[in-house]
C-alpha positions as CSV (number, residue, x, y, z in Angstrom):
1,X,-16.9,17.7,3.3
2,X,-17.9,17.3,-0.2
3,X,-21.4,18.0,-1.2
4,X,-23.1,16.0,-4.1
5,X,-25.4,17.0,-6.4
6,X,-28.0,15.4,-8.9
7,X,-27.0,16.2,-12.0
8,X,-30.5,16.9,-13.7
9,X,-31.0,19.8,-10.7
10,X,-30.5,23.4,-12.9
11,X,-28.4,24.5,-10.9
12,X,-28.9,28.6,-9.6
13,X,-32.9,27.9,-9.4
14,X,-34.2,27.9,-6.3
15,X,-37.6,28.0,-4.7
16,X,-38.4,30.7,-2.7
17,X,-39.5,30.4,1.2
18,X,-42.3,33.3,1.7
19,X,-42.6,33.8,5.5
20,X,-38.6,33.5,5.9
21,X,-37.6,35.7,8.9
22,X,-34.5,36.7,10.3
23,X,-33.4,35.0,13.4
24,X,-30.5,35.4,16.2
25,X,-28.0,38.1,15.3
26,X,-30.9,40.4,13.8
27,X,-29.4,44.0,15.3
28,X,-26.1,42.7,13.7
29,X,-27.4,41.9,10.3
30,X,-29.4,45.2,10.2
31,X,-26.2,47.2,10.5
32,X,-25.0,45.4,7.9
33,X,-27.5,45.0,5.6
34,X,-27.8,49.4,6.2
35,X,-23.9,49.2,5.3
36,X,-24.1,47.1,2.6
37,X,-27.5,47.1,0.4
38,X,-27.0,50.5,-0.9
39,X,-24.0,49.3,-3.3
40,X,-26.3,46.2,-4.5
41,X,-29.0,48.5,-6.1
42,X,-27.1,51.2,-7.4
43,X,-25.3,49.2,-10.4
44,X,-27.9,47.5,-11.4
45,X,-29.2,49.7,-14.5
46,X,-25.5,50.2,-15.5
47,X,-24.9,46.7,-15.7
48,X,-27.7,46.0,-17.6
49,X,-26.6,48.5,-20.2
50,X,-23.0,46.6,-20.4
51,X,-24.7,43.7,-20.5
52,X,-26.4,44.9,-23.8
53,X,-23.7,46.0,-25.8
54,X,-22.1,43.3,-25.3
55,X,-24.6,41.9,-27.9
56,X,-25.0,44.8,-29.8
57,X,-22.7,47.0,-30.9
58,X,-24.0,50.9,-30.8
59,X,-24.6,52.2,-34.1
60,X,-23.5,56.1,-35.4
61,X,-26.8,57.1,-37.0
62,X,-30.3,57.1,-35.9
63,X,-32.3,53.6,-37.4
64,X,-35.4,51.9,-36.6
65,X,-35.2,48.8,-34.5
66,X,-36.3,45.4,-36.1
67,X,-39.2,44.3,-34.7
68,X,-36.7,40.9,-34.0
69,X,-33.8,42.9,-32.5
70,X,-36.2,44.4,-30.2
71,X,-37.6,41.1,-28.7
72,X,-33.8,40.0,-28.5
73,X,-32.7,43.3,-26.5
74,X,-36.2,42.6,-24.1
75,X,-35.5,39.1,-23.4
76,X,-31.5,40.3,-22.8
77,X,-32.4,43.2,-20.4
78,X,-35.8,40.5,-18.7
79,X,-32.8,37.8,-18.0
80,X,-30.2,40.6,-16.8
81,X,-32.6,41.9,-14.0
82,X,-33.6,38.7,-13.2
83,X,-30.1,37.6,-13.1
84,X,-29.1,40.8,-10.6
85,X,-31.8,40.3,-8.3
86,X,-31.3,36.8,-7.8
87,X,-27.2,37.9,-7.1
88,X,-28.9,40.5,-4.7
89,X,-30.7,37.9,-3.1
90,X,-28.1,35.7,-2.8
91,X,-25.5,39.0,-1.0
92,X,-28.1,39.4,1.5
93,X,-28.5,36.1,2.4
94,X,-24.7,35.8,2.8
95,X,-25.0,39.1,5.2
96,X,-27.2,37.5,7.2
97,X,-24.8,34.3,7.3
98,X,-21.8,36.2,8.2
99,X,-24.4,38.1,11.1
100,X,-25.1,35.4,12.5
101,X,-21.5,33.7,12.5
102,X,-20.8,36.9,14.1
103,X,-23.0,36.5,17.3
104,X,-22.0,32.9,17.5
105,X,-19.0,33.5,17.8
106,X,-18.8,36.3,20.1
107,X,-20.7,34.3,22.6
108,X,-17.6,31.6,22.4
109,X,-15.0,34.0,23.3
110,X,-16.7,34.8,26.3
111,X,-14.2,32.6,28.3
112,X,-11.2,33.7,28.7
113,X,-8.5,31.5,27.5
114,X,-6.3,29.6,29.6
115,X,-3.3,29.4,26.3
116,X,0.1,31.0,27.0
117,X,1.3,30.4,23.1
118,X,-0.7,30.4,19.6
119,X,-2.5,26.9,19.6
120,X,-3.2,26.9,15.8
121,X,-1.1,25.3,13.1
122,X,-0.8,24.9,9.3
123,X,-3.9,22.6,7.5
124,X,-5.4,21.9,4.4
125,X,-8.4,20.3,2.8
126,X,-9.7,19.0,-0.7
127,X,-13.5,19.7,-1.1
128,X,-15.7,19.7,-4.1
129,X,-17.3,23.0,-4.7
130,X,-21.2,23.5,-4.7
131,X,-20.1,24.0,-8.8
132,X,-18.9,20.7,-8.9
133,X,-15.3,22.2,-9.0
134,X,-12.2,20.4,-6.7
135,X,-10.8,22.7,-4.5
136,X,-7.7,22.2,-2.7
137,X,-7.0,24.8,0.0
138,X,-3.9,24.9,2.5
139,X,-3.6,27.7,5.2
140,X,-0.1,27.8,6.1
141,X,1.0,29.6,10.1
142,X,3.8,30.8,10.9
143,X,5.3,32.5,13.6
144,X,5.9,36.6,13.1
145,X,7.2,39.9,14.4
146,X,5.5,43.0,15.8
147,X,2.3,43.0,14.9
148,X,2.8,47.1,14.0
149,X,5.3,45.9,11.4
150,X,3.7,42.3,10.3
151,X,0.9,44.9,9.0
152,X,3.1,46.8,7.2
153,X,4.4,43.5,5.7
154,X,3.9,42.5,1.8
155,X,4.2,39.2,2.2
156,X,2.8,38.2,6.0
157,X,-0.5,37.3,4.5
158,X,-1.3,36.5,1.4
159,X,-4.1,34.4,-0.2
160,X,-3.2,32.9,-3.7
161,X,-5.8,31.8,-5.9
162,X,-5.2,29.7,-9.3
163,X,-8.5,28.4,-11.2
164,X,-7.5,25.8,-13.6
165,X,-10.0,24.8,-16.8
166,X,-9.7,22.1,-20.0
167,X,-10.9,24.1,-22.7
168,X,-12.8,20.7,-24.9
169,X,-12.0,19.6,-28.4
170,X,-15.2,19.3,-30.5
171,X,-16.5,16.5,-31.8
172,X,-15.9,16.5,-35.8
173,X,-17.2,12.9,-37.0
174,X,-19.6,10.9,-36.9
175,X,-18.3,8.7,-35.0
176,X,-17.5,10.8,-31.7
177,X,-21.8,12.4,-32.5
178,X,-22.6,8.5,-32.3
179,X,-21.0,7.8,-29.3
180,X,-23.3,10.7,-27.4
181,X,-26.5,9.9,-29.8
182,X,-26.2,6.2,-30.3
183,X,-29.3,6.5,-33.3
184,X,-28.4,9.6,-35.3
185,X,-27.0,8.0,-38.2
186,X,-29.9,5.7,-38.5
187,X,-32.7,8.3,-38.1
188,X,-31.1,10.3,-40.1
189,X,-29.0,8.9,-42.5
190,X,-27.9,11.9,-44.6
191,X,-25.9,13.1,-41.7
192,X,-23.1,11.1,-42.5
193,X,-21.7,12.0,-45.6
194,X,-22.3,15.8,-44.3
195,X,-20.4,15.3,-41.1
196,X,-17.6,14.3,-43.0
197,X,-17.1,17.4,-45.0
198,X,-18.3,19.2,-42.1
199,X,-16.5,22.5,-40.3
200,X,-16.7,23.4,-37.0
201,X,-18.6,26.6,-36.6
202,X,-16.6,29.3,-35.0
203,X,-19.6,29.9,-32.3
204,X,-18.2,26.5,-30.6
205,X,-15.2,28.4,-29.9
206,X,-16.2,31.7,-29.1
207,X,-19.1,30.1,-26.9
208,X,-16.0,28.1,-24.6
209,X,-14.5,31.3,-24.8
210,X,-17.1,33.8,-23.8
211,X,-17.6,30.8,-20.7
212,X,-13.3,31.5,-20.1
213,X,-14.2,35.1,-19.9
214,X,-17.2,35.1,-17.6
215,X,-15.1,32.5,-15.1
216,X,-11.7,34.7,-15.0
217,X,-14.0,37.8,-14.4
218,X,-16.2,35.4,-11.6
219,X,-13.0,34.5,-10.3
220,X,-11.1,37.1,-10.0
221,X,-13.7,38.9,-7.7
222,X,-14.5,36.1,-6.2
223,X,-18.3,35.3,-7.2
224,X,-19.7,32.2,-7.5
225,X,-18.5,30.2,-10.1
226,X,-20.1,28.5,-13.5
227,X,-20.8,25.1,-12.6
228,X,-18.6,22.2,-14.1
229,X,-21.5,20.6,-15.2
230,X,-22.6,24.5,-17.3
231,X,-18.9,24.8,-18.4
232,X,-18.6,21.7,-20.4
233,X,-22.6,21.6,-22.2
234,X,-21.5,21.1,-25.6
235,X,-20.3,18.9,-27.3
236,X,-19.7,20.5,-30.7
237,X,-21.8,22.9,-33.5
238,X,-20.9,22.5,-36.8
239,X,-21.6,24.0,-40.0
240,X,-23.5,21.0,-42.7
241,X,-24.0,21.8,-46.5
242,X,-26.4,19.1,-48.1
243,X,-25.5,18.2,-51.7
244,X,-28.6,20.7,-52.5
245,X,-27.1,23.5,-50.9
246,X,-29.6,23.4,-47.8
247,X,-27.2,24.4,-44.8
248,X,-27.7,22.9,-41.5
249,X,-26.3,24.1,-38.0
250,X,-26.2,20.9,-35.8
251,X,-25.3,21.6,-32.2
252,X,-24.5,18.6,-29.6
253,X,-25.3,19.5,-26.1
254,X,-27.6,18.3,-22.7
255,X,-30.9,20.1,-22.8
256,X,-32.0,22.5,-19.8
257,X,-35.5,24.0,-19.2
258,X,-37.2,27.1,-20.7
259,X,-40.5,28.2,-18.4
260,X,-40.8,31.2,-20.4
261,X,-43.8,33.3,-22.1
262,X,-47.2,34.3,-22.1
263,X,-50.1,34.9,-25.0
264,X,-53.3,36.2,-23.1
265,X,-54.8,35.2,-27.0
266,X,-54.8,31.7,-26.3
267,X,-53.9,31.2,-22.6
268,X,-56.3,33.8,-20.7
269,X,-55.2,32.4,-16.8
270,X,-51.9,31.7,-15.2
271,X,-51.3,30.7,-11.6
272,X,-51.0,32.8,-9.2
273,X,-47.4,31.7,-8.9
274,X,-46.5,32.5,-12.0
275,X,-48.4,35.8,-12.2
276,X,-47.3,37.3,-9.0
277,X,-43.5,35.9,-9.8
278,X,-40.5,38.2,-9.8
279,X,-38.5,35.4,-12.2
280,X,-41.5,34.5,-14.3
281,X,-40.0,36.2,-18.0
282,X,-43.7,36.4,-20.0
283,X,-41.7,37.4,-23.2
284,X,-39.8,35.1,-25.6
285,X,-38.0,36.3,-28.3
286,X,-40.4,34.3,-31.0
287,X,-43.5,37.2,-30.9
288,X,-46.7,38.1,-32.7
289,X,-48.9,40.7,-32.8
290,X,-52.5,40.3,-30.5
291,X,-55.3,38.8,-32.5
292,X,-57.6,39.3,-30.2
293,X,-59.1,42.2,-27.0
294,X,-58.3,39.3,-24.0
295,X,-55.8,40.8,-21.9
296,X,-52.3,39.1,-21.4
297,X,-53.0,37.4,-17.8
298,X,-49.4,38.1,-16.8
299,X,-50.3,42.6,-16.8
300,X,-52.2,42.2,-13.1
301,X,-49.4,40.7,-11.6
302,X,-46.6,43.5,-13.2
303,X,-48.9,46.1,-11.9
304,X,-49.0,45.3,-8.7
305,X,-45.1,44.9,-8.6
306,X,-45.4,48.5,-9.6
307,X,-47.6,49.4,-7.1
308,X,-46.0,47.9,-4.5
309,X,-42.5,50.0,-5.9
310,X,-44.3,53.2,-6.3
311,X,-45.6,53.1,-2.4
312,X,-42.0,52.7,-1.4
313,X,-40.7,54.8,-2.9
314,X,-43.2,57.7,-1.3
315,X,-42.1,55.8,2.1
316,X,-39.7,58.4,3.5
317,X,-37.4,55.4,5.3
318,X,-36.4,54.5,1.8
319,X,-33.1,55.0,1.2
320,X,-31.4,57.5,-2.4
321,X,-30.5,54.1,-3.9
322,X,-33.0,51.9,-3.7
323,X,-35.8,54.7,-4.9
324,X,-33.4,55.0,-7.2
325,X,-33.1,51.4,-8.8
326,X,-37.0,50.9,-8.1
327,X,-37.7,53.8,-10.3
328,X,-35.5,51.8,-13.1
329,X,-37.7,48.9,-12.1
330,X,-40.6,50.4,-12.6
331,X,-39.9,52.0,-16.0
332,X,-38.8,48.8,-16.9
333,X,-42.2,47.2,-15.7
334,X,-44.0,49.1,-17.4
335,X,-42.5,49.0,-20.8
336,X,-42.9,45.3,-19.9
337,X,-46.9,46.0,-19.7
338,X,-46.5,48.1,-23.2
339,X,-45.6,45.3,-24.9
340,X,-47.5,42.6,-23.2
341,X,-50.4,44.8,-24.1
342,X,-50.2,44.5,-28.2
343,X,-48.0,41.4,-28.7
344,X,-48.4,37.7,-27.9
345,X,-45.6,35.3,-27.3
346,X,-44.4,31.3,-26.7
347,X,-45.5,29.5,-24.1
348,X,-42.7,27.3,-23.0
349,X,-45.0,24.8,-21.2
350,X,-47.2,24.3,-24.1
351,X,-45.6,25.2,-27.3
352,X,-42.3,23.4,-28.9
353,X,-39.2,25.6,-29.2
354,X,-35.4,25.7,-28.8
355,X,-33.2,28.4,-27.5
356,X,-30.0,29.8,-29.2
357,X,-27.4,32.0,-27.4
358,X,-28.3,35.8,-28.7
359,X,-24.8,37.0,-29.5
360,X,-25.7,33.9,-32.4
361,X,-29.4,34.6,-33.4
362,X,-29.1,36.3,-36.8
363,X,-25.3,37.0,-37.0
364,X,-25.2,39.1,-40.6
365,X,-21.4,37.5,-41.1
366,X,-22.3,34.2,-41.0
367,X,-24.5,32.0,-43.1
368,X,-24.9,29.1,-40.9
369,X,-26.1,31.0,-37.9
370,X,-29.7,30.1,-37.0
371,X,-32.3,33.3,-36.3
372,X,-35.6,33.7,-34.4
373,X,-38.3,31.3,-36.2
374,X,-36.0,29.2,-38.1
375,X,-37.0,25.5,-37.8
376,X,-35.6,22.7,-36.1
377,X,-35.5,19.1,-35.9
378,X,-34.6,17.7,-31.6
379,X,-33.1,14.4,-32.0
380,X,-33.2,12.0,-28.4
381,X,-32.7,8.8,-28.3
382,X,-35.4,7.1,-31.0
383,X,-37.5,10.5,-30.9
384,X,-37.6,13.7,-33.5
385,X,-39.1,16.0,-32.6
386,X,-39.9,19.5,-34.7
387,X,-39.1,23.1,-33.2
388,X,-38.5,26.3,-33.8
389,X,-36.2,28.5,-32.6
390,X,-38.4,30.3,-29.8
391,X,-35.8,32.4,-27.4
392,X,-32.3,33.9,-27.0
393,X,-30.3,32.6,-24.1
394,X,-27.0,33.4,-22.0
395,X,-23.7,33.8,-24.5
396,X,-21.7,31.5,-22.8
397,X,-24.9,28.7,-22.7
398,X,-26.2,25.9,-25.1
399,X,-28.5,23.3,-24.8
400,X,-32.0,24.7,-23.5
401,X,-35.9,23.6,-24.7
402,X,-38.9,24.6,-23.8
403,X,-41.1,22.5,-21.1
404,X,-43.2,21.4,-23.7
405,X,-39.9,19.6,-25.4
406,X,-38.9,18.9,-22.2
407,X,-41.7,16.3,-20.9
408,X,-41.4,14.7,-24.5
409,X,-38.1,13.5,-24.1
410,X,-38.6,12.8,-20.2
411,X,-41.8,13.1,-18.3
412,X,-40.1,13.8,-14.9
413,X,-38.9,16.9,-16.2
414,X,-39.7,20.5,-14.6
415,X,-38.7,24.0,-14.9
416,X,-36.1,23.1,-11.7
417,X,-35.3,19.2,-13.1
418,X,-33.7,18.9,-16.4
419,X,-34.8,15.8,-18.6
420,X,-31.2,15.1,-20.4
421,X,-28.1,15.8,-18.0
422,X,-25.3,14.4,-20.5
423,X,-25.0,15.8,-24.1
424,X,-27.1,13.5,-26.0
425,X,-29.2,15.6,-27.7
426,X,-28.6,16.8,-31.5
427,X,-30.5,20.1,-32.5
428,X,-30.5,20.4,-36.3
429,X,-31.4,24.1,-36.8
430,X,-32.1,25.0,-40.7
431,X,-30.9,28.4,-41.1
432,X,-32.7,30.6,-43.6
433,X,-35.7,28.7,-43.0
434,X,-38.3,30.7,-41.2
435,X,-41.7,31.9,-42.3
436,X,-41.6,35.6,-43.7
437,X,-44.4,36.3,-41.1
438,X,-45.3,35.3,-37.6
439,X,-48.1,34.4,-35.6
440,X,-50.0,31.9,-33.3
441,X,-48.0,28.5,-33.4
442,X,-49.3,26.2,-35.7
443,X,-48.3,22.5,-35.1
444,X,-48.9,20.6,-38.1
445,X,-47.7,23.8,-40.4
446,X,-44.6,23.2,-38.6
447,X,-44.4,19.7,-38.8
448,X,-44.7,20.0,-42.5
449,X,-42.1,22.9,-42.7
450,X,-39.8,20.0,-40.7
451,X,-40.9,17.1,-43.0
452,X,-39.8,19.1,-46.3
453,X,-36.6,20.3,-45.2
454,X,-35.3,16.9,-43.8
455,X,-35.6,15.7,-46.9
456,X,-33.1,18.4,-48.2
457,X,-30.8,16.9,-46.2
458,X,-31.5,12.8,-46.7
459,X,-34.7,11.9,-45.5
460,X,-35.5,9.8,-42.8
461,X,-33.8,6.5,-41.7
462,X,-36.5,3.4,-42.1
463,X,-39.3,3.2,-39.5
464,X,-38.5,7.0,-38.4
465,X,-41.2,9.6,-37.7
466,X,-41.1,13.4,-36.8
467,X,-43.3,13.6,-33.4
468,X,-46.7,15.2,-33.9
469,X,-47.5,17.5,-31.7
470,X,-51.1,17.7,-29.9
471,X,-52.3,21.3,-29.6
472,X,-53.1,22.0,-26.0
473,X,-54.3,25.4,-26.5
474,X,-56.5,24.7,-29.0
475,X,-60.2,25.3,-27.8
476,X,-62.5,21.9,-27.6
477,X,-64.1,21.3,-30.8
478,X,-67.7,22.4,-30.7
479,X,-70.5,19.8,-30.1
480,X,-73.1,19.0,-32.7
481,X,-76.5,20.5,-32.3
482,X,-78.5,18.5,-30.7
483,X,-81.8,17.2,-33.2
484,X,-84.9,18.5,-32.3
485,X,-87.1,16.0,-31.5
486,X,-90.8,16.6,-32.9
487,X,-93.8,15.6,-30.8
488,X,-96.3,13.6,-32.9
489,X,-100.0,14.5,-32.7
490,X,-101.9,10.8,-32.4
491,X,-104.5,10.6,-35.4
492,X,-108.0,11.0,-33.9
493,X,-109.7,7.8,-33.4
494,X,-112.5,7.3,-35.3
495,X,-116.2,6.8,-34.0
496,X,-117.3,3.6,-33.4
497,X,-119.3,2.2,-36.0
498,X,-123.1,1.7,-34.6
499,X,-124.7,-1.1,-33.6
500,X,-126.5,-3.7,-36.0
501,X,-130.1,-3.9,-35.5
């Protein structure tokens, strides 16, 4: 039975049921979930640590940490966790399946059957995947020997498993952008002659290869598979030298949602939702130093995560493994809380940013590569809109903007519903271009920033703009004093003037 999904769902976000409880089959699924939670906890700091060098390499001698490569390494080991925990979520929710399957069944086979020979035979099926993915499966029967040498058998049961993939040509002219981005040429019309003696940047490749990688490694232990719609979400990147010598990385791909951040400075209250959320991420990778005493709203919720940890992990019934990975969790909480305490970040539902895989953000070997800050023009459709590059995403993923970008280009987007499912949208980044220092977003600064360096590159097509962006943050203006009003004394009235005789 194949299973159809809307295509501007991100997929692997779900919303969480609070109150679910486990039903039939719940002596069964505890002796499972005994036998198999331990093994789910215990690799989670480990992994986390692979995960990281993967992006950086270790270095021989002792150095101090640039204050970006240290928001890059938070935001990498904030997505990990988040990333394990929703995997550990998703084992015991299969446990639970496969418990209660198990009592199902058992209460089938209480009749005894009335067969004197095998009664199943060879089948197959063709079903698309929850990933999107066609998948043709054929069990094949066949009458054996002894069962006592059937088990001793190499080839009396066997699964084989082939994945097949279309790594994608990139798009190299203009031509092949147009036919995504119908308007490119047009809004911006120096585009052209740099497309033509464009390169493609070797990031396209090694980002189709680092999503080869993660599949063969998914596949081969049999996880859950990149979707088809997240394997092919770019259409190209290419490296763009303007006559002036102002380089440009353009990147064709869909968009998906960013609902990251926090900056207690300028937003002082967050739902309770958000603040009491195991997914919520309050970092970015774009950060500032505090201007100001107001706490970051997201601390209360991350101490009370730590709170709740620390009481079970003095609860005796807790097992060696999970006090084990809590205690990671906790440490990691709390560095969380040290950070949250003295710097201020993006908020993705209010400010205007893009997001660049990390394994790209301020690559030393290449020129082209866009870093933490730089600006960026967002081309949908008629729109342009200004950005900056905000946040560091997945290596083997393109194509994310925050909320705020988000609703611009399509007002039915949310953190769970992407506003561009087909690869339509063309982020210019300007490498090079970011401000020597960072702090509070400032709209119109960056507007201007965006307005100067387009014209590096050709200007605008006629009747273009660049979007101007509203600043929701910004506190009301103040009202004008109110006049005083002055009571006025009435003159005395003067004594009548006396009678004539």
């Amino acid at each position: 039975m194949s299973e159809r999904q809307d295509p501007n769902v991100i997929e692997g976000v779900k919303r969480r049921e609070p109150g679910k409880r486990f039903g039939v089959g719940g002596i069964a699924l505890l002796v499972l979930v005994v036998a198999g939670i331990g093994s789910l906890f215990t690799p989670l700091p480990s992994r986390i640590k692979r995960g990281l060098k993967d992006v950086f390499s270790p270095k021989p001698e002792i150095v101090k940490v640039p204050a970006d490569e240290q928001d890059i390494r938070r935001q990498i080991e904030s997505r990990l966790r988040i990333e394990m925990e929703q995997a550990y979520d998703r084992q015991v929710d299969a446990i639970k399946r496969a418990a209660d399957k198990k009592v199902e069944d058992a209460k089938r086979e209480q009749d005894a059957p009335a067969a004197t020979d095998f009664t199943q035979s060879s089948e197959g099926d063709i079903r698309n995947l929850r990933a999107g993915i066609p998948l043709k499966t054929e069990v094949k029967i066949e009458k054996g020997g002894l069962a006592s040498k059937e088990r001793t058998t190499a080839d009396s049961y066997v699964a084989e498993y082939t994945l097949k993939l279309r790594l994608p040509a990139p798009a190299k002219t203009m031509a092949e952008l147009e036919a995504s981005n119908p308007k490119l040429g047009a809004l911006l019309p120096g585009l052209a002659p740099m497309v033509a003696q464009a390169e493609v940047s070797p990031w396209y490749f090694k980002l189709y290869d680092n999503k080869a990688e993660r599949l063969k490694q998914d596949a081969t232990a049999l996880n859950e598979l990149l979707t088809k719609h997240n394997l092919y979400d770019c259409e190209t990147i290419l490296n763009l030298r303007a006559p002036g010598g102002r380089k440009v990385f353009l990147m064709q791909a869909e968009m998906d949602v960013v609902a990251d951040g926090s900056d207690g400075d300028r937003l002082a209250t967050m739902p309770d939702e958000i603040v009491n959320s195991s997914n919520y991420q309050p970092f970015t990778s774009y950060g500032w130093p505090k201007k100001t005493q107001t706490p970051n709203p997201m601390i209360a919720g991350w101490e009370r995560r730590i709170a709740a940890a620390e009481k079970e992990i003095a609860d005796r019934a807790t097992t060696a493994d999970r006090k084990k990975w809590l205690r990671e969790r906790v440490a990691f909480l709390k560095r969380g809380i040290t950070d949250l305490k003295s710097r201020s970040f993006l908020v993705a539902e209010y400010d205007p940013f893009i997001v660049i895989p990390v394994n790209i953000l301020g690559s030393s070997s290449d020129p082209y590569a866009p870093n933490v800050g730089d600006f960026a023009l967002v081309v949908f459709g008629e729109k342009i809109v200004p950005a900056v590059v905000g946040d560091g995403g997945p290596a083997y993923k393109v194509g994310e903007a925050s909320l705020r970008i988000a609703k611009e280009l399509n007002s039915r987007a949310t953190p769970y519903n992407r506003p561009v499912s087909d690869l339509k949208v063309t982020y210019v980044v300007f490498p090079g271009s970011r401000d020597a220092e960072r702090g509070p977003p400032h709209y119109e600064a960056w507007r201007s920033r965006c307005q100067a360096l387009v014209q590096e590159i050709g200007g605008l097509g006629a009747g273009a703009q660049i979007l101007e962006w509203k600043d929701l943050l910004a506190p009301p203006p103040a009202s004008p004093p109110t006049p005083a009003v002055q009571e006025v004394t009435p003159a005395p009235t003067p004594p009548a003037a006396p009678a004539q005789p």
